[in-house]
N, C-alpha and C positions, 0 to 999 in steps of 0.2 A: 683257159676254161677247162675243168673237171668235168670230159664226156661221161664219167662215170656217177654222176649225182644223180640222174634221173634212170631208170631201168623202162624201156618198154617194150620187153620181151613181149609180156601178157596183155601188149594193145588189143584191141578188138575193132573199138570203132573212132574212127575218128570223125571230126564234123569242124567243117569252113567255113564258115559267116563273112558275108562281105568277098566271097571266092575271088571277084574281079577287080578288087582292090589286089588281093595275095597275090594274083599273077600279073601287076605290074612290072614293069621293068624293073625297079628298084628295088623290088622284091624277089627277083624269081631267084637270082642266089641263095639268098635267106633261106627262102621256102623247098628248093634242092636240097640243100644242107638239110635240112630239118627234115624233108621226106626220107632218105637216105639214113637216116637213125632208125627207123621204123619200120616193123614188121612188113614185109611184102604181102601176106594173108591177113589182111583187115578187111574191112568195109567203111567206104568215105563216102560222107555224105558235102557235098556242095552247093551252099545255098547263094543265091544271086539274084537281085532284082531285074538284072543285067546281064546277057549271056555275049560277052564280046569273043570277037576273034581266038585272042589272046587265051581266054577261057577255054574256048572251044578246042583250041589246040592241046592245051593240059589234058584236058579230059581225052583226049583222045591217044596221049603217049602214055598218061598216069595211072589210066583206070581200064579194068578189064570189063564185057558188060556193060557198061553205063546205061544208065535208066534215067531219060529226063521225060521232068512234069511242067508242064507252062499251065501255068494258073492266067487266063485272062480275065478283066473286068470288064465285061459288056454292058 
């Protein structure tokens, strides 16, 4: 694999659809690997129908700040 095809020095923001999918087991390598390319000064956005454990934990080693919205349907 050619680390050097993609540059994201000039990330800014990144955004996760389906978050609690990403942080399944089977994933959380992938998803290290791939955070671990990327600028440490971003802004992520995590979106989840779902806020499991698993989740909760990410959020809480991954992101500085964290700002959660729970949208309820009453």
């Amino acid at each position: 694999m050619n680390r050097r095809a993609l540059r994201f020095g000039k990330l800014e923001v990144l955004i996760m659809d389906e978050a609690d999918r990403l942080v399944e087991q089977s994933n959380q390598v992938h998803l290290s690997n791939i955070l671990a390319l990327l600028p440490k000064q971003r802004r992520t956005g995590l979106f989840s129908a779902t806020m499991p454990s698993q989740l909760k934990s990410f959020v809480a080693v991954g992101m500085r700040n964290p700002y959660f919205v729970d949208v309820k349907n009453d």
